[in-house]
C-alpha distance (Angstrom), angle and dihedral (degrees) to the residues before:
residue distance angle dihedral
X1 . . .
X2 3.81 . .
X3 4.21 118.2 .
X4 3.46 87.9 -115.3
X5 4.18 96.3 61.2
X6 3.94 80.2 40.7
X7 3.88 95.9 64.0
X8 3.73 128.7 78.5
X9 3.45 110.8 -106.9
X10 4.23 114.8 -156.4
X11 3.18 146.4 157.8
X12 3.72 118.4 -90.9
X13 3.90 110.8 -157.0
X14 3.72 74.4 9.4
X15 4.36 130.6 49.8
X16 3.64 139.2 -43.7
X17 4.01 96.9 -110.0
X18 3.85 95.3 -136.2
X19 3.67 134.8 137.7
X20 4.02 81.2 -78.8
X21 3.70 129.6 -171.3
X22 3.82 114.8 -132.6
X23 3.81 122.7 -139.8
X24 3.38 136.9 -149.0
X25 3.50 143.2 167.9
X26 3.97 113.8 -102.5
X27 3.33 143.0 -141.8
X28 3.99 140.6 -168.8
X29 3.97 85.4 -90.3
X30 3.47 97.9 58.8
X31 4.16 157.4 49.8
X32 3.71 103.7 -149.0
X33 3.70 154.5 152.6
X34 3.62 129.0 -109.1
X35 3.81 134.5 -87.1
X36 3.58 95.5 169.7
X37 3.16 100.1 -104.8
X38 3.96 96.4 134.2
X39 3.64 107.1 -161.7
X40 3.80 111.9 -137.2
X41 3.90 92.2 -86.1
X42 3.83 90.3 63.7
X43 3.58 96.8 -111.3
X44 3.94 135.8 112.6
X45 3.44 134.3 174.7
X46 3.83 133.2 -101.5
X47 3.51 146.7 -173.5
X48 3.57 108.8 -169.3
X49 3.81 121.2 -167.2
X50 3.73 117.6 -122.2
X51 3.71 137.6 161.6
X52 4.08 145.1 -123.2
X53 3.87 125.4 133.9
X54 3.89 94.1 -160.6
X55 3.29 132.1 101.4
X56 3.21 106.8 -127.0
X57 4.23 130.8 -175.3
X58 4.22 109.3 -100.1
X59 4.52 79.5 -101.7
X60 3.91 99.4 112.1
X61 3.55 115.6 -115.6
X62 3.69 124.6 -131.9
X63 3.62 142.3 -152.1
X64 4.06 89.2 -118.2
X65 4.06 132.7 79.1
X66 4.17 99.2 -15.0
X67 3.89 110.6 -121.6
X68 4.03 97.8 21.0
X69 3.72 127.4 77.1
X70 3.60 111.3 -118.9
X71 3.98 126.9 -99.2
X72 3.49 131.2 -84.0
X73 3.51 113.3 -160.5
X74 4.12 118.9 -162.4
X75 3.54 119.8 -118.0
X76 3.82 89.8 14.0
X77 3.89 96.4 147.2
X78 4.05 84.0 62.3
X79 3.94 85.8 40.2
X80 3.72 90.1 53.6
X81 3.74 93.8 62.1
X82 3.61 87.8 49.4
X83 3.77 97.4 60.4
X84 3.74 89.4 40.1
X85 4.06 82.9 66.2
X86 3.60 106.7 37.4
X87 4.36 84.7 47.8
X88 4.57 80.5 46.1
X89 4.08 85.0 43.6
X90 4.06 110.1 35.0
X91 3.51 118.2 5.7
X92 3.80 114.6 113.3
X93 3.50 106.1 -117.7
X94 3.33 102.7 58.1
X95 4.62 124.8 -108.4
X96 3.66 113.2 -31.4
X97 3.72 112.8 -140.6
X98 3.95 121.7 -86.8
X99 3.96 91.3 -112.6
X100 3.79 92.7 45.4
X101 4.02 95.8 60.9
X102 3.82 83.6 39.1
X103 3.31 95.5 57.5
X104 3.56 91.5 40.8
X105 3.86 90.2 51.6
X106 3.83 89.7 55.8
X107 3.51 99.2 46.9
X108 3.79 90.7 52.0
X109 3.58 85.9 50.7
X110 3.87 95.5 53.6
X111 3.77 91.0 46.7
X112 3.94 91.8 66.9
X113 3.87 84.0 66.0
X114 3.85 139.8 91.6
X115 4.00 93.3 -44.8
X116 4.25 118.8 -171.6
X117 3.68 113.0 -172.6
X118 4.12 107.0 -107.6
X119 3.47 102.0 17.5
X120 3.76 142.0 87.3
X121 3.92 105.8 -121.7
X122 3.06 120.7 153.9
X123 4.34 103.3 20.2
X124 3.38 145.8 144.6
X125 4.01 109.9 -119.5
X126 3.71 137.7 -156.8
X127 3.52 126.4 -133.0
X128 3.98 97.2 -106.3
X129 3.81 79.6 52.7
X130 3.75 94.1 43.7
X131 4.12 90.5 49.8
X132 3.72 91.1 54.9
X133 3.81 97.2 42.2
X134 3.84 84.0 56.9
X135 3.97 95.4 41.4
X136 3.66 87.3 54.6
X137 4.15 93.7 62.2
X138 3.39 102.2 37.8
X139 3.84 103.5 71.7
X140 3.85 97.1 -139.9
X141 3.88 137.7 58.5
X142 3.44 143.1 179.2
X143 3.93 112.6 -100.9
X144 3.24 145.1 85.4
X145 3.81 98.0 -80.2
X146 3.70 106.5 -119.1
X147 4.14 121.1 135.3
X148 3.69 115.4 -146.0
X149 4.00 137.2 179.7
X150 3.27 130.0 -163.3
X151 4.13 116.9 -119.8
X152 3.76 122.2 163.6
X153 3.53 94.0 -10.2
X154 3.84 94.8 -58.8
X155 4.01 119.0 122.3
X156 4.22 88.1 -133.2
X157 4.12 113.2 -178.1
X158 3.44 110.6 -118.9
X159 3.76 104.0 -169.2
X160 3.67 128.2 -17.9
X161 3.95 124.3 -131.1
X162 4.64 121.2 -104.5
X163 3.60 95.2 -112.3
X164 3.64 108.1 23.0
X165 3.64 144.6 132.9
X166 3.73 84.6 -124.3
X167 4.25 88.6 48.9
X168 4.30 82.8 47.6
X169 3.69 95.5 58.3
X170 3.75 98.5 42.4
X171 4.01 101.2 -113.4
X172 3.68 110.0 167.4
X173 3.61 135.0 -161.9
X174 4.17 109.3 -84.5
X175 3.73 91.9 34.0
X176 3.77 107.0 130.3
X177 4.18 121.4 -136.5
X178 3.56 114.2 -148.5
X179 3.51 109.1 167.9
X180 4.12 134.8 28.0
X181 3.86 111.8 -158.2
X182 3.84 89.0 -13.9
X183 3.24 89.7 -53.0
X184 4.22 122.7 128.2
X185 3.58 118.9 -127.8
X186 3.72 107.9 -160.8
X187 3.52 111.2 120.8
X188 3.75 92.9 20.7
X189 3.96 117.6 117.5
X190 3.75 123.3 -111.7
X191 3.42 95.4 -109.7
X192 3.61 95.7 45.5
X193 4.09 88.3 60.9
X194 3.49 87.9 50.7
X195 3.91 96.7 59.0
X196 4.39 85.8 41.9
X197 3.96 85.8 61.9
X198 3.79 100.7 39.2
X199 3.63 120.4 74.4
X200 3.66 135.6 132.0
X201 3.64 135.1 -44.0
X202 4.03 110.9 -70.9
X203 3.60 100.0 3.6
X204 3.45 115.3 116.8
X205 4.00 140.1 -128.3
X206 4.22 133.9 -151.4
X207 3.99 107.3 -136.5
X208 3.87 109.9 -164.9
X209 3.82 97.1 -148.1
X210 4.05 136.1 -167.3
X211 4.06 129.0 -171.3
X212 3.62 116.0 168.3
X213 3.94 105.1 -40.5
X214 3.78 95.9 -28.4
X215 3.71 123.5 105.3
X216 4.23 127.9 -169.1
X217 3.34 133.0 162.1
X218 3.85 105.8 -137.7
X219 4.14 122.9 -164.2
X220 3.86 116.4 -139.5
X221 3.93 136.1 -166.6
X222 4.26 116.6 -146.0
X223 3.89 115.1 -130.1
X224 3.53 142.0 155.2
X225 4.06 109.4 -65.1
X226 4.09 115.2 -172.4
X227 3.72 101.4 -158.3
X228 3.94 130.6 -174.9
X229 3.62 134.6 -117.1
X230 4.18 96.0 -170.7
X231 3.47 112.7 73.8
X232 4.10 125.9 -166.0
X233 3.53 158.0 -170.8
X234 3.64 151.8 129.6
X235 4.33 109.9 -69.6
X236 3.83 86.8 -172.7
X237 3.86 136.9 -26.8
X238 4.13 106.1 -48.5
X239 3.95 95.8 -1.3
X240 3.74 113.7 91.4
X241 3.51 132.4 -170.6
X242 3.79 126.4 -144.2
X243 3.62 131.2 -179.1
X244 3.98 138.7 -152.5
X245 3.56 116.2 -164.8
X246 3.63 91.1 173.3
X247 3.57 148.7 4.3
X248 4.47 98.9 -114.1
X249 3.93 130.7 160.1
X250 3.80 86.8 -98.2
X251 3.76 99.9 49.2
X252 3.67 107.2 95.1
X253 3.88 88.4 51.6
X254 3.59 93.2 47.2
X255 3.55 93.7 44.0
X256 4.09 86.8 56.7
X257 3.75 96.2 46.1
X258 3.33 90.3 51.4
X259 3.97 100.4 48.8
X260 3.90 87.4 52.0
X261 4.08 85.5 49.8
X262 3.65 85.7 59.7
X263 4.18 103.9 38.6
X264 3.84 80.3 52.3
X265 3.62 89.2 55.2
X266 3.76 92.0 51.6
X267 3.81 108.3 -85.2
X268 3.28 124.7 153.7
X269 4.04 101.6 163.6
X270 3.72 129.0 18.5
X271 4.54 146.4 -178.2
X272 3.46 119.8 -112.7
X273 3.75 100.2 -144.6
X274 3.86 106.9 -161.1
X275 4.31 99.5 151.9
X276 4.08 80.2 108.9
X277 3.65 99.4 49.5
X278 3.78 112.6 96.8
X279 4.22 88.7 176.2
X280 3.97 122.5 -105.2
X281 3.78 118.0 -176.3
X282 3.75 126.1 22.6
X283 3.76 82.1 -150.2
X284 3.84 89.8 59.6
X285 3.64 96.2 40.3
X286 3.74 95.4 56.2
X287 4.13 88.5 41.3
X288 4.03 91.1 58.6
X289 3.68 97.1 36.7
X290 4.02 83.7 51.8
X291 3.83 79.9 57.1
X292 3.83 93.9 75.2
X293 3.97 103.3 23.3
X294 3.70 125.1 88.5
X295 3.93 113.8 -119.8
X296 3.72 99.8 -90.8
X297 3.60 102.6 37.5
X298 3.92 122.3 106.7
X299 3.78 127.1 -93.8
X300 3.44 97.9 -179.3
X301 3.81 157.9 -53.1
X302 3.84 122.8 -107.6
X303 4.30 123.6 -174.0
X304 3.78 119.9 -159.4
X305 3.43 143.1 146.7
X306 3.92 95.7 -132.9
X307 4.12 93.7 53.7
X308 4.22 96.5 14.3
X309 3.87 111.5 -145.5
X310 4.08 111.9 -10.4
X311 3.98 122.7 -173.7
X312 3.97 114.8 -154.1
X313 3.67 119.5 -155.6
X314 4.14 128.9 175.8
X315 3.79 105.5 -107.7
X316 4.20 92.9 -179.7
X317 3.59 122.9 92.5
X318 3.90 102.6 -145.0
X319 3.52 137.1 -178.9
X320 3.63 100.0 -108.0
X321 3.57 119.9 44.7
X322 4.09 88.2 110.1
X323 3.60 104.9 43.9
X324 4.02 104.3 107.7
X325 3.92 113.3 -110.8
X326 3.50 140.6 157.2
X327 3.50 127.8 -145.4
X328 4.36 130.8 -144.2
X329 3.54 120.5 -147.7
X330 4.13 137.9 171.5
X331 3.57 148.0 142.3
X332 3.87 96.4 -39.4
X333 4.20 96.6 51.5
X334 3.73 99.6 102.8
X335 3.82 133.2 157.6
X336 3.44 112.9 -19.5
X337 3.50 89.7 21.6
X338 4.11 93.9 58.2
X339 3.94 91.1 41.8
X340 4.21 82.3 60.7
X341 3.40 91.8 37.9
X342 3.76 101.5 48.2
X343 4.15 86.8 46.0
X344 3.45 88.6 53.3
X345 4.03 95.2 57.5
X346 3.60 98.8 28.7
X347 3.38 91.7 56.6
X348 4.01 92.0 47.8
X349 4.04 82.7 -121.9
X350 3.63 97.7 121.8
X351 3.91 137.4 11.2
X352 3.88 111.4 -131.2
X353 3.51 124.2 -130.6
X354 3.68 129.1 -154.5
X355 3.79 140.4 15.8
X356 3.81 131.7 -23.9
X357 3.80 116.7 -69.7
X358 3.61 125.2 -115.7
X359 4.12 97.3 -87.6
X360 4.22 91.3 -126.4
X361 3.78 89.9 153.9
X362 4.42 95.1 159.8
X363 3.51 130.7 99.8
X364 3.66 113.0 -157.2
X365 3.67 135.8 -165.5
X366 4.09 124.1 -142.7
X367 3.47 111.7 -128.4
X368 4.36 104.0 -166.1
X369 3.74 111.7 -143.3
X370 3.66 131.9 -142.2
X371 3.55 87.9 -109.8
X372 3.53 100.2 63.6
X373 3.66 96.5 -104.1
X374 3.96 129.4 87.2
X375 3.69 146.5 -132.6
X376 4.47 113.5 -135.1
X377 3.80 101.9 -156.7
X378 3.55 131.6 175.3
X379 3.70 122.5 -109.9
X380 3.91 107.1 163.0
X381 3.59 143.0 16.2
X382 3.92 114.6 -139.1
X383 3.82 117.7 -150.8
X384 4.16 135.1 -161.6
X385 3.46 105.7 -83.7
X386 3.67 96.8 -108.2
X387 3.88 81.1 63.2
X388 4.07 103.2 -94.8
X389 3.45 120.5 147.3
X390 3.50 124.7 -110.1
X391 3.40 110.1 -165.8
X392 3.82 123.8 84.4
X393 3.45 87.1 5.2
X394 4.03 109.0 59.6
X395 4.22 120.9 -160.5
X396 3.59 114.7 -63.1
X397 3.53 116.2 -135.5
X398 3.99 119.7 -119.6
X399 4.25 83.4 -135.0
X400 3.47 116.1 27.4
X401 3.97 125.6 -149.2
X402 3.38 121.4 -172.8
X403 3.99 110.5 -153.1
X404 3.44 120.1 162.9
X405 3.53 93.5 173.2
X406 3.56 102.2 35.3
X407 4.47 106.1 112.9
X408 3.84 106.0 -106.1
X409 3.79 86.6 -135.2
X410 3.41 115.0 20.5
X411 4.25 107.4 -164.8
X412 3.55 108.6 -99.0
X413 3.58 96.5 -126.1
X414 3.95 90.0 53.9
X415 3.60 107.7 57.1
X416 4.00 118.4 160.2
X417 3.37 117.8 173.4
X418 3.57 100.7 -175.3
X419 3.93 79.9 64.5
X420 3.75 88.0 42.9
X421 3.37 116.7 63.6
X422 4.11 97.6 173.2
X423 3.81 83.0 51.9
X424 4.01 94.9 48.4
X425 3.61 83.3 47.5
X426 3.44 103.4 66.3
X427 4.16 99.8 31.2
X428 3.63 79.0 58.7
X429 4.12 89.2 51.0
X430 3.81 90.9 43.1
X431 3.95 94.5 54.1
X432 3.69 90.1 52.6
């Protein structure tokens, strides 16, 4: 694997691309992720993606000793003081701070919860963490809508927003930025440019900016950027190809526009490519997955002990719940991305192509704390709709395609299918 598939790519002005979480706020109706909108308790609800392939018993599985459950000691509030002491009294380094063992304490609490191998489920967050957990849902940002990676220790733009300031000024993907407000940026973390080139609505930022031997120093205003996570375009004549890299408040109308850009264009089939998606809203999910279902048909099943047992089913008649499709799923499909999936093939709407999805079967809820930061906790598990458990165990695909080499998320604009064989797979299925 090259550096540059090694480095986070994000958003700057715009959102850390990362396996994000999306939140929402929830209601009594439904298990979802977070779009910031905090109701007035201070919570909102999230469904964060995660990942394990095995199928595991319902016993929750923990980061500690594999196989085992982990210890309870008696008396271990009273013990708990007692290490606190001996670590203040003996250990070699010296006291740690109060909020250091507390935050330890916590952390070791949340790792005795619902646990999926890869993922963050149940975690405390920090408020940098937090902010980008809520950029990630909402579908717009302040910025100046430029998307950069970082390769060799050079901030390079990888893409650059429709509509802005970045678009204005004529930055193209490959240009290099060296310096934010005359300041240079080798050395400095990804994340660290990120914050240097966001900033609030209608102030402005100096990028520094190389491509090929020239040099210019280029002035830009923040706004408001909406920006997509469903990606399109025409594989061949009458087969499209549309992708969701994750589950945002926008999706479902993007996902629409976009299918009537491509019947307009001549399709008459398409692939539902969701190895990128790592979920997002439960709002969203059930939005897209209403999409492709009749009214009447399952969504899915969600357990908790806040809302007990709750059966979804899609209510909208839509425009495209008989055009013929196939969909492409793997190790990165998590959350949202298995609730669509799962709908798709329980519902005998859509074969699935590819390997078994990530087995993120959780829906957590973000509890904000006083502090600033927050604690994501589980509060349901969501199942197939015919009832199968997700978690642990993932969605198995109806034609599995082992591909160890095959990119988890091709770009859209790029698509090879003789490098592709989950993608050659079902063109070939959709021209039969």
């Amino acid at each position: 694997m090259t550096p540059r598939h090694l480095l986070a790519l994000v958003l700057a002005g715009l959102v850390a691309c990362e396996d994000s979480e999306s939140i929402r706020e929830g209601d009594a109706d439904a298990n979802v992720d977070v779009d910031v909108d905090v109701d007035v308790g201070g919570i909102a609800r999230v469904e964060a993606p995660s990942h394990d392939v095995a199928a595991g018993p319902p016993l929750e599985r923990t980061r500690l000793a594999a196989g085992r459950p982990p210890r309870v000691m008696p008396s271990a509030r009273q013990a708990f003081d007692e290490v606190v002491a001996l670590i203040d009294a003996h250990y070699v380094d010296g006291q740690l701070p109060t909020d250091a063992l507390w935050t330890a304490a916590a952390e070791g609490v949340l790792q005795r919860l619902i646990a999926v191998e890869g993922a963050d489920v149940n975690t405390l967050m920090s408020p940098r963490e937090l902010e980008e957990l809520q950029v990630g849902t909402q579908g717009q940002v302040v910025g100046v809508g430029v998307m950069i990676e970082m390769i060799a220790d050079v901030v390079v733009v990888r893409g650059v927003v429709p509509g802005g300031a970045a678009e204005h000024a004529e930055l193209a993907p490959g240009d290099r930025i060296l310096r934010v407000n005359g300041e240079r940026l080798r050395g400095v973390p990804l994340a660290a440019v990120v914050d240097r080139i966001r900033g609030a609505e209608g102030t402005s930022v100096s990028l520094f900016v190389q491509r090929d031997t020239e040099e210019w120093e280029v002035e830009l205003t923040r706004s408001r950027i909406a920006y997509s996570s469903v990606r399109s375009k025409l594989a061949e004549p009458k087969i499209g190809y549309l992708r969701i890299d994750s589950l945002a408040t926008s999706t479902a109308a993007d996902v629409e526009t976009q299918l009537r850009g491509l019947i307009e264009q001549g399709m008459t089939a398409f692939v539902l490519d969701l190895r990128a998606c790592p979920g997002g809203l439960l709002d969203a999910s059930i939005a897209v997955t209403e999409l492709f279902l009749a009214p009447g048909l399952r969504v899915m099943e969600s357990r908790g002990p806040e809302h007990g047992d709750h059966v979804i089913e899609a209510t909208v008649k839509n425009d495209w719940e008989s055009i013929p499709m196939i969909a492409l799923i793997g190790a990165h499909t998590a959350s949202g991305g298995e609730i669509l999936a799962a709908a798709l093939q329980a519902n005998e709407r859509a074969r699935l192509i590819g390997e078994r999805t990530m087995g993120k079967g959780t829906v957590e809820a973000i509890h904000e704390l006083r502090n600033g930061w927050a604690l994501k906790l589980s509060m349901s598990r969501f199942f197939s709709p015919d009832g199968e458990p997700i978690l642990h165990r993932g969605v198995v695909p109806d034609i599995e395609i082992r591909t160890e080499s095959a990119p988890p998320h091709p770009p859209h604009d790029e698509l090879d299918p003789s490098h592709d064989p989950v993608l050659a797979a079902a063109l070939n299925l959709l021209r039969e």
